[in-house]
DSSP file (Angstrom, degrees, kcal/mol; ACC not computed):
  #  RESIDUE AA STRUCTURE BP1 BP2  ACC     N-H-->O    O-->H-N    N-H-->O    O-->H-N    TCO  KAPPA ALPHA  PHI   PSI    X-CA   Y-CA   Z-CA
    1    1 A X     >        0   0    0      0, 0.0     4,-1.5     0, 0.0     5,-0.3   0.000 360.0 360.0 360.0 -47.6  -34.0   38.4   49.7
    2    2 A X  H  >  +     0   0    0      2,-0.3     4,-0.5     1,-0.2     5,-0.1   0.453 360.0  58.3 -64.9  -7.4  -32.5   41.4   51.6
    3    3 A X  H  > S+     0   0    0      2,-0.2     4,-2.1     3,-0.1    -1,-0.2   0.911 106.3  43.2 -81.9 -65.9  -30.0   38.9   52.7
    4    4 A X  H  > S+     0   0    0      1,-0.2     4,-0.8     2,-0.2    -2,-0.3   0.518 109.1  59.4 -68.6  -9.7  -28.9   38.0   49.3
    5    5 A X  H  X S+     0   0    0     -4,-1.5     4,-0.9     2,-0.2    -1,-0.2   0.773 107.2  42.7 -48.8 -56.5  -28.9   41.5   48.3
    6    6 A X  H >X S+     0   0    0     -4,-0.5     4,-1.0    -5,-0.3     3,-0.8   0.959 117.3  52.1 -62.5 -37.4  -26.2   42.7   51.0
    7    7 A X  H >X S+     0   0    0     -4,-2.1     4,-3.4     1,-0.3     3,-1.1   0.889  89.8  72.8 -55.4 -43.0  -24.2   39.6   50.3
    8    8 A X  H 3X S+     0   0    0     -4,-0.8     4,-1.6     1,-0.3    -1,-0.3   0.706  97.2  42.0 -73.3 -37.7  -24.2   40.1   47.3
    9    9 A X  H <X S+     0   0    0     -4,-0.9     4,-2.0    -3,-0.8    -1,-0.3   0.593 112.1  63.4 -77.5  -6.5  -21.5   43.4   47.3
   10   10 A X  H <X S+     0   0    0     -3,-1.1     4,-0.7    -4,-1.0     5,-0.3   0.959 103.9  42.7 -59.8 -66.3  -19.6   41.4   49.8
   11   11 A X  H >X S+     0   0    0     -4,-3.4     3,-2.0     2,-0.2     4,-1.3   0.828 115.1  45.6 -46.9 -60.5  -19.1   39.0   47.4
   12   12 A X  H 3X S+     0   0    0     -4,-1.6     4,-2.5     1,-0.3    -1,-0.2   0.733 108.4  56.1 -33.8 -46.9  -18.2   41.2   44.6
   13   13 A X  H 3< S+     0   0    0     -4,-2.0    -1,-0.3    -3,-0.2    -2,-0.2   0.461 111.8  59.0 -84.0  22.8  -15.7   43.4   46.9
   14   14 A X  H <<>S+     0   0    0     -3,-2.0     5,-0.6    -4,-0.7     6,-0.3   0.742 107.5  32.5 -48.4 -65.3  -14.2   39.9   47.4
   15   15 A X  H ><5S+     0   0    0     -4,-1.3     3,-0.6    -5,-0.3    -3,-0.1   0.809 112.5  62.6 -87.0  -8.5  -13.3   38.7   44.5
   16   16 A X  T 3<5S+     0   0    0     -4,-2.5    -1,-0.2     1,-0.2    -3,-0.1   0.610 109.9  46.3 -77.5 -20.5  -12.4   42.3   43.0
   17   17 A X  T 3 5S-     0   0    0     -5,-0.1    -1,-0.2     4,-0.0    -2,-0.1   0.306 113.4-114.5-128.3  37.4   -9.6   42.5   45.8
   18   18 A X  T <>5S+     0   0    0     -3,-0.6     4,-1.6     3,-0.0     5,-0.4   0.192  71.2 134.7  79.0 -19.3   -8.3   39.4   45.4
   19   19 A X  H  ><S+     0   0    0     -5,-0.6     4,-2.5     1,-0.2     5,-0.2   0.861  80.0  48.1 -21.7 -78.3   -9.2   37.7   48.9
   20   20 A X  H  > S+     0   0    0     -6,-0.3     4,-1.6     2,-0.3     3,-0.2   0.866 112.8  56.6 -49.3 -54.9  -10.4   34.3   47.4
   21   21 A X  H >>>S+     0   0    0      1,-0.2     3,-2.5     2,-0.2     4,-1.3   0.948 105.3  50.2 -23.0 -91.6   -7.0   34.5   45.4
   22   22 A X  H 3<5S+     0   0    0     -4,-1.6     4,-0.3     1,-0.3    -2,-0.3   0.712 114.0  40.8 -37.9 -32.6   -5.1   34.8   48.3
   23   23 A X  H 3X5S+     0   0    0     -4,-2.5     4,-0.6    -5,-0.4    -1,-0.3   0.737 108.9  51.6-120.1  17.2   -6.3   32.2   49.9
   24   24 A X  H <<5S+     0   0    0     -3,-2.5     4,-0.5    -4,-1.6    -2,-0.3  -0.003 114.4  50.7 -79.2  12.6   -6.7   29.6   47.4
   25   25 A X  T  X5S+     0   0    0     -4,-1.3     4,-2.3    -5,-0.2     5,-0.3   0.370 109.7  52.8-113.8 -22.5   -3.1   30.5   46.8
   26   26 A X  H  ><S+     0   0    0     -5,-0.8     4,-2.2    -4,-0.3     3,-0.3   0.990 106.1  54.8 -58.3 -48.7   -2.4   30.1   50.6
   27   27 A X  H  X S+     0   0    0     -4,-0.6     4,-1.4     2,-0.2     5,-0.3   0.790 101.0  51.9  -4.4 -86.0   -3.8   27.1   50.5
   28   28 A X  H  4 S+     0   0    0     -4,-0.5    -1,-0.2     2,-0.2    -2,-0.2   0.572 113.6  44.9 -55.9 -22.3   -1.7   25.6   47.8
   29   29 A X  H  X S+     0   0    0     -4,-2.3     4,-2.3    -3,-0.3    -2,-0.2   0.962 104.0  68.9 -82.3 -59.3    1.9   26.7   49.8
   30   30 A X  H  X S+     0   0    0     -4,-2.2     4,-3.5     1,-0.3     5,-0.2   0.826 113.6  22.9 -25.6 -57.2    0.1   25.3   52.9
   31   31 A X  H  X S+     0   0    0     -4,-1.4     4,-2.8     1,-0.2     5,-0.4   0.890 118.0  62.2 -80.0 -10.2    0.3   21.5   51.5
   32   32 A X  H >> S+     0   0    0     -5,-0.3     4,-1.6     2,-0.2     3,-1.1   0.896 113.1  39.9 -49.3 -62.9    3.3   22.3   49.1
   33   33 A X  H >< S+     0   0    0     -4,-2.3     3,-0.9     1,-0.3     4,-0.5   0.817 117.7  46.8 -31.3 -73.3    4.9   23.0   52.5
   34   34 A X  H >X S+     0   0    0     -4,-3.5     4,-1.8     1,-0.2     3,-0.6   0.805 115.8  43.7 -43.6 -40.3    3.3   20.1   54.3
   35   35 A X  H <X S+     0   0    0     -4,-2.8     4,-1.1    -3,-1.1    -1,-0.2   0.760 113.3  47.3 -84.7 -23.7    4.1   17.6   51.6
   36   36 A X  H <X S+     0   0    0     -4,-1.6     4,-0.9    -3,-0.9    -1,-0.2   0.406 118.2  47.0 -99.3   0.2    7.9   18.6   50.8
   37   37 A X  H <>>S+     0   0    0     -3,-0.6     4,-2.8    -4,-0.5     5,-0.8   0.815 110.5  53.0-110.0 -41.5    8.3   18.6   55.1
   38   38 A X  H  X5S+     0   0    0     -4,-1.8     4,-1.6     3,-0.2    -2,-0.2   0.949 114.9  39.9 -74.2 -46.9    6.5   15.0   55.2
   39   39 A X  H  <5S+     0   0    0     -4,-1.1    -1,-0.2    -5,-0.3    -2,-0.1   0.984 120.5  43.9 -56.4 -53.4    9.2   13.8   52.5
   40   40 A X  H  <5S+     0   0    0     -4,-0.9    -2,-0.2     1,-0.2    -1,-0.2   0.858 132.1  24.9 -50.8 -47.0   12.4   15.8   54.3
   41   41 A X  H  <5S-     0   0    0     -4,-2.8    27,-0.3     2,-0.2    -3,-0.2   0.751  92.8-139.6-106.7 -20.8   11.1   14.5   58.1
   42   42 A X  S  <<S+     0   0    0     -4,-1.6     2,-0.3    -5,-0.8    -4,-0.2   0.850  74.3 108.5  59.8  30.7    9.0   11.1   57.2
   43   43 A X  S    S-     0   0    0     -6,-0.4    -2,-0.2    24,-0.1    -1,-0.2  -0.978  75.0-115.6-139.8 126.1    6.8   12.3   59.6
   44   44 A X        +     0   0    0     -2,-0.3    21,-0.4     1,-0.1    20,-0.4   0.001  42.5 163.8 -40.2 149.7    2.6   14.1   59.0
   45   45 A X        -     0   0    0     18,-0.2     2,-0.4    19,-0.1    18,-0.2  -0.953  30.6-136.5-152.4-177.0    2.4   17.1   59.8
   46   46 A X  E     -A   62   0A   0     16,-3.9    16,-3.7    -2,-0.2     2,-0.5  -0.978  20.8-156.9-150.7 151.1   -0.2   20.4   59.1
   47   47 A X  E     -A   61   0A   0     -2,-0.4     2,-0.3    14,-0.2    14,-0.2  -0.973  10.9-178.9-120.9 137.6    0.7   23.7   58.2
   48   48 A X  E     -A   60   0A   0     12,-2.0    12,-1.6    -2,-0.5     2,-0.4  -0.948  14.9-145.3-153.3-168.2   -0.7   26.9   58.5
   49   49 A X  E     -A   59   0A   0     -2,-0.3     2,-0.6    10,-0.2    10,-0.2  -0.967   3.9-168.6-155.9 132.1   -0.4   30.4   57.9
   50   50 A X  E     -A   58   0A   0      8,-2.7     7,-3.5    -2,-0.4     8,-0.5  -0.825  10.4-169.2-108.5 122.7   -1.5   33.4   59.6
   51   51 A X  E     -A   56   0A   0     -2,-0.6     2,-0.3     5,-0.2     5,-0.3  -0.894   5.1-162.7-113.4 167.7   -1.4   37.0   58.0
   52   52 A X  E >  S-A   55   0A   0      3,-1.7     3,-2.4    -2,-0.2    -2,-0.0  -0.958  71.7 -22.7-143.2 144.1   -1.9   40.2   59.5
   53   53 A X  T 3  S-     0   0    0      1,-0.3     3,-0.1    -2,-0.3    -1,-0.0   0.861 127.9 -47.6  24.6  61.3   -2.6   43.3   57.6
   54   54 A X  T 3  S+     0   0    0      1,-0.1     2,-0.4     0, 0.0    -1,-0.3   0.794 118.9 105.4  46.9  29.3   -1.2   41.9   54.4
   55   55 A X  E <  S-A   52   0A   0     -3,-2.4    -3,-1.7    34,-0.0     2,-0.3  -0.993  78.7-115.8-141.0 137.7    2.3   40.5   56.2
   56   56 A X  E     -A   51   0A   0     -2,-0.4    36,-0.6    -5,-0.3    -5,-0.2  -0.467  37.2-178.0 -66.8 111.1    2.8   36.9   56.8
   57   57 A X  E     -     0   0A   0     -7,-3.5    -1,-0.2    -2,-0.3     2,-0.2   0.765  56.4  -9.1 -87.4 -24.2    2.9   37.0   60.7
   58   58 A X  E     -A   50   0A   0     -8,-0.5    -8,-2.7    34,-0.2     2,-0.7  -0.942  49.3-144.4 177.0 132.6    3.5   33.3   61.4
   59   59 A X  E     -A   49   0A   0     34,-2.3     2,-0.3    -2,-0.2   -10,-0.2  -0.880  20.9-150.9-143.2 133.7    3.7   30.0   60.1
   60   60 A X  E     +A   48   0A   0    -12,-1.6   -12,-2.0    -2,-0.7     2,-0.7  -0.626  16.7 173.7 -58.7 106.2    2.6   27.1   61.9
   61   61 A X  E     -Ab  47  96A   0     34,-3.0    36,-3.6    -2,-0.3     2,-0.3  -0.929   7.6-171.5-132.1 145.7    3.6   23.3   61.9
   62   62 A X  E     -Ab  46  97A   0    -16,-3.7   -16,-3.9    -2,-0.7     2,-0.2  -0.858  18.2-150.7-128.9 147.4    2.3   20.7   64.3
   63   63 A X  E     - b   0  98A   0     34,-0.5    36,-1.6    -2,-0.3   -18,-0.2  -0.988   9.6-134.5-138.0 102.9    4.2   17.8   63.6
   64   64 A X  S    S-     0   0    0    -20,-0.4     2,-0.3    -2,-0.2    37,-0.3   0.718  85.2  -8.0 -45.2 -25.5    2.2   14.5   64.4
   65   65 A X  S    S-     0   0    0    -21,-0.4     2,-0.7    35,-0.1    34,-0.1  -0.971  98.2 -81.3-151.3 177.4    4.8   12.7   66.3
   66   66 A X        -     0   0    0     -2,-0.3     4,-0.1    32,-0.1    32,-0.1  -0.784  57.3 -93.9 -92.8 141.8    8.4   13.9   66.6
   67   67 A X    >   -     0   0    0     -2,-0.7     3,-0.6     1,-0.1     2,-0.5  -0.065  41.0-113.8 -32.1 148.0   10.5   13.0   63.7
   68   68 A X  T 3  S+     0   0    0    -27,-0.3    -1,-0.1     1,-0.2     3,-0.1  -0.882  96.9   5.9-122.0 112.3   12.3    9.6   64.3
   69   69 A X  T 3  S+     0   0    0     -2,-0.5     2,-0.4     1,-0.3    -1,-0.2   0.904 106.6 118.8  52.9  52.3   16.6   10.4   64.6
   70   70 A X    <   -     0   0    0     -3,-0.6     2,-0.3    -4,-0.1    -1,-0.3  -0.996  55.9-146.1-128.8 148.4   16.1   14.0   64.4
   71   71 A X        -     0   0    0     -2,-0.4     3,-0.5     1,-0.1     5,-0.1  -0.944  32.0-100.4-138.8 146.8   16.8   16.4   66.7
   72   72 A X  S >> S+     0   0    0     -2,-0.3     4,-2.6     1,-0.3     3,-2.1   0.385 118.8  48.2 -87.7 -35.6   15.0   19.7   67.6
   73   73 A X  T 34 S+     0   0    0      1,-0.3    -1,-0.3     2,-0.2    -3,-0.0   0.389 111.8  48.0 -91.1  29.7   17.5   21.9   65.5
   74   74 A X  T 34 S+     0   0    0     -3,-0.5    -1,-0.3    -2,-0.5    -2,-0.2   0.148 108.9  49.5-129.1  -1.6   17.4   19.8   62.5
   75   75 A X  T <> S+     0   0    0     -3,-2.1     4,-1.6     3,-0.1     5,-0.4   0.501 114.0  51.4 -90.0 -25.5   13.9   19.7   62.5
   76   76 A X  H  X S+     0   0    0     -4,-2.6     4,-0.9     1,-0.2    -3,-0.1   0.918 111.2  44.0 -64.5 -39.9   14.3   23.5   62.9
   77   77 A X  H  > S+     0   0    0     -5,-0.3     4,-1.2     2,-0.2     5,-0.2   0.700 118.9  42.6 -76.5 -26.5   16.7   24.1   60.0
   78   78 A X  H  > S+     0   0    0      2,-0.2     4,-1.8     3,-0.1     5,-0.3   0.979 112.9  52.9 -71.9 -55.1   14.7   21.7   57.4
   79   79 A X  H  X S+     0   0    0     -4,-1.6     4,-1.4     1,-0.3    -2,-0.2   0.938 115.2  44.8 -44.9 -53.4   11.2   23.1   58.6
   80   80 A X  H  X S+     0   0    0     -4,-0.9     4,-1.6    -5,-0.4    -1,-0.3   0.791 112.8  47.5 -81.6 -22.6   12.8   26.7   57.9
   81   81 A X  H >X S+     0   0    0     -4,-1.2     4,-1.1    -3,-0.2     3,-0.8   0.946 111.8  49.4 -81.5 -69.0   14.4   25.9   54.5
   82   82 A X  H 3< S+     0   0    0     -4,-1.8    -2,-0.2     1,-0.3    -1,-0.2   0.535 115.1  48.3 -41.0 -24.5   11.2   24.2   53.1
   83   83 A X  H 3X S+     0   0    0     -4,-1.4     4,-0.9    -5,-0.3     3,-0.4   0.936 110.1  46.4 -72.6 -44.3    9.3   27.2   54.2
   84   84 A X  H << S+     0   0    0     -4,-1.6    -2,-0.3    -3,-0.8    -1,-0.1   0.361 107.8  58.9 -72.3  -4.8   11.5   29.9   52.8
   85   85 A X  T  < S+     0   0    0     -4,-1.1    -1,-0.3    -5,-0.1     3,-0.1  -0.087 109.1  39.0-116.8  48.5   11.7   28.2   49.7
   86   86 A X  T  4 S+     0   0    0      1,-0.8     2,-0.4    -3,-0.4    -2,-0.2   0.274 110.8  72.3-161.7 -21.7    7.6   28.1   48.9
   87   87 A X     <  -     0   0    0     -4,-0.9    -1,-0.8     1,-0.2     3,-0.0  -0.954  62.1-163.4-107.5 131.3    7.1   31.7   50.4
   88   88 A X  S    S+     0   0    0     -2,-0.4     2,-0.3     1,-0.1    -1,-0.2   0.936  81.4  60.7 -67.8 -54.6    8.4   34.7   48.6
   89   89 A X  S    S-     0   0    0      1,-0.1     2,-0.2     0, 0.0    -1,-0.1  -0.800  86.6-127.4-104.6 148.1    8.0   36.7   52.1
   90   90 A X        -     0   0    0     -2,-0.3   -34,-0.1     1,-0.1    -1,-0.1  -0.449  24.0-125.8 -81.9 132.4    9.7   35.8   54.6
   91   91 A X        -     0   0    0     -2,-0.2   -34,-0.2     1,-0.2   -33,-0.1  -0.462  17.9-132.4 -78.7 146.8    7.0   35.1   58.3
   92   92 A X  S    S+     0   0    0    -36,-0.6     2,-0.3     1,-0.1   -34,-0.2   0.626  91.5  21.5 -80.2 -14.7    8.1   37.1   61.6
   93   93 A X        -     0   0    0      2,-0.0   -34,-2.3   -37,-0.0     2,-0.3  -1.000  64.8-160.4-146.5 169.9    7.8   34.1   63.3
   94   94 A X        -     0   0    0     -2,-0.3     2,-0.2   -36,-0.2   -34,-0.2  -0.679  16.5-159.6-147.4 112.9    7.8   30.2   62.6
   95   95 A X        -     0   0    0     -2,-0.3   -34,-3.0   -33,-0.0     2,-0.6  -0.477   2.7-162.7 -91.5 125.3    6.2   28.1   65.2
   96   96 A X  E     +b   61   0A   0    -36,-0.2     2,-0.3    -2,-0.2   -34,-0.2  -0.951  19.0 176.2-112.8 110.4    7.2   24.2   65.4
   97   97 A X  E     -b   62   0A   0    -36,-3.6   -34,-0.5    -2,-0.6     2,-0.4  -0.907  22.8-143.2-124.9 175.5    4.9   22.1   67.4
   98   98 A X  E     -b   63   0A   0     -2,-0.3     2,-0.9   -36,-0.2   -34,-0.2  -0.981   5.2-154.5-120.7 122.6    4.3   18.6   68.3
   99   99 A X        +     0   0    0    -36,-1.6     2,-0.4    -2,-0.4    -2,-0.0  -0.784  24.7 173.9 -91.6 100.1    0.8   16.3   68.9
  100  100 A X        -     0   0    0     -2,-0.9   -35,-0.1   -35,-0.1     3,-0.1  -0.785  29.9-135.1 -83.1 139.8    1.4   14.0   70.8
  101  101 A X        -     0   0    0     -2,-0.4     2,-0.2   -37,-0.3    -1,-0.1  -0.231  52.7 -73.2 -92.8 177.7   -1.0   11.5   72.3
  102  102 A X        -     0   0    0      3,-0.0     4,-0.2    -2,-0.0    -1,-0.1  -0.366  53.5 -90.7 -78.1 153.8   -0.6   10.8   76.0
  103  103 A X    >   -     0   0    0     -2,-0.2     3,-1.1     2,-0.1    -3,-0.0   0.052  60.6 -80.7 -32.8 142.4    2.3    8.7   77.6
  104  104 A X  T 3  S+     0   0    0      1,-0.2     2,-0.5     3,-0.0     3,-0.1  -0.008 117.1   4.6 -13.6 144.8    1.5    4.6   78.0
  105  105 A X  T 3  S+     0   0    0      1,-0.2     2,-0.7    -3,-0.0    -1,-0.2   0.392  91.7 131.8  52.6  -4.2   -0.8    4.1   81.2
  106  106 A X    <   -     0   0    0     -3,-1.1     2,-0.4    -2,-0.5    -1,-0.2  -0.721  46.6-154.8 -99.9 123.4   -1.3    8.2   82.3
  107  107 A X        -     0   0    0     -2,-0.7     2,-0.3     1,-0.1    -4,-0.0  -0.662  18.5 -96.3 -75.8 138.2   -4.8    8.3   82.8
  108  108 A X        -     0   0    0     -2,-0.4     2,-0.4     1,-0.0    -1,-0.1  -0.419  43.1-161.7 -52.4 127.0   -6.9   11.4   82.5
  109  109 A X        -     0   0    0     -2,-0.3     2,-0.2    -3,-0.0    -1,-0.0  -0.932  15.8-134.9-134.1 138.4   -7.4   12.9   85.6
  110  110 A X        -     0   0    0     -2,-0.4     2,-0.3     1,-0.0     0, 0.0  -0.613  23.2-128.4 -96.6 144.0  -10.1   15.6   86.7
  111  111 A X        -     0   0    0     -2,-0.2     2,-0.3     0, 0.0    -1,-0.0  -0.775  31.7-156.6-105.5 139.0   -8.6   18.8   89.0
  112  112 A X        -     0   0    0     -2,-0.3     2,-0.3     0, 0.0     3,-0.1  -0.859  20.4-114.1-104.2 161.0  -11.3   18.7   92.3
  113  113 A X        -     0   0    0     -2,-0.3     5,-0.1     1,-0.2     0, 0.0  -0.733  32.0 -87.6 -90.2 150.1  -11.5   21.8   94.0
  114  114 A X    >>  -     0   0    0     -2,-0.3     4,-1.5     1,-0.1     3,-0.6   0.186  43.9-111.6 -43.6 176.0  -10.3   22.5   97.5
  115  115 A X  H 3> S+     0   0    0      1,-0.2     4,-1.7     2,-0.2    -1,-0.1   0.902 113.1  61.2 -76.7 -51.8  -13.1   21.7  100.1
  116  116 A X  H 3> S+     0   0    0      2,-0.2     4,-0.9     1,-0.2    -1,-0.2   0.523  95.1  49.3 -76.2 -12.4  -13.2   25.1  100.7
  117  117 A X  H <> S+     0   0    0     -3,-0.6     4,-1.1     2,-0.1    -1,-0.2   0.660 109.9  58.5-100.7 -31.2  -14.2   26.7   97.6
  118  118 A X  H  X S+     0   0    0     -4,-1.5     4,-0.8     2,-0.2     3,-0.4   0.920 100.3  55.7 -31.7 -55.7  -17.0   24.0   97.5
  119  119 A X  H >< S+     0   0    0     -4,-1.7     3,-4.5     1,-0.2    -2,-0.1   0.975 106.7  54.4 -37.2 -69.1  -18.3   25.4  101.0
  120  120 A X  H 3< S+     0   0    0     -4,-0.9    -1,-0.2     1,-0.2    -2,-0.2   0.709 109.3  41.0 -44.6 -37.9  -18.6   28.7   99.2
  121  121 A X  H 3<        0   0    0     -4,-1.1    -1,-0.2    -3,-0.4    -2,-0.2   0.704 360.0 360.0 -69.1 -27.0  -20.8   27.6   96.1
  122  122 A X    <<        0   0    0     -3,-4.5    -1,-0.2    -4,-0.8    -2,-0.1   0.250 360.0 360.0 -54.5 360.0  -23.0   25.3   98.7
């Protein structure tokens, strides 16, 4: 009961200063973003979006593979027009990455420790 009582002006000073807005409207640029970069590149992607005191610090896109007869500064100029045109302000930075899975045949491999920092633990 005491729980739902404290919660309960959380919630309130939520929705009274727009948070839940703000990020159900984040939300919605996120996939705009993703969906209008999926069409431009043919390639999945996710986006996302960091603020920091109220100013858009960075937006993210990890790019599931790399775009197929692109190359990195035409994925850089598309990425950045398709952002800038779904955000009214502009992010201080916009960070491009790639997942890739690993190369054909490279195995996962475990780092051993020297022999000698073994001793110590022994």
């Amino acid at each position: 009961m005491k729980k739902t009582l404290l919660l309960f002006p959380l919630a309130l000073a939520l929705f009274g200063c727009g948070g839940v807005d703000t990020l159900k409207q984040g939300l919605a640029q996120s996939q705009a973003i993703s969906t209008d970069l999926k069409k431009a590149l043919a390639t999945d992607n996710l986006v996302s979006m960091n603020w920091h005191n109220g100013a858009l610090s960075n937006v993210t896109v990890t790019f599931n593979a790399i775009p197929k007869e692109k190359n990195l500064d035409d994925i850089y100029h598309r990425a950045s027009a398709v952002v800038a045109a779904h955000l009214s302000e502009r992010p201080q930075q916009l960070v491009i990455a790639f997942a890739l899975p690993p190369a054909p045949g490279e195995a996962k491999t475990l780092v051993a420790l020297p022999k000698e920092a073994n001793a110590d633990k022994g």
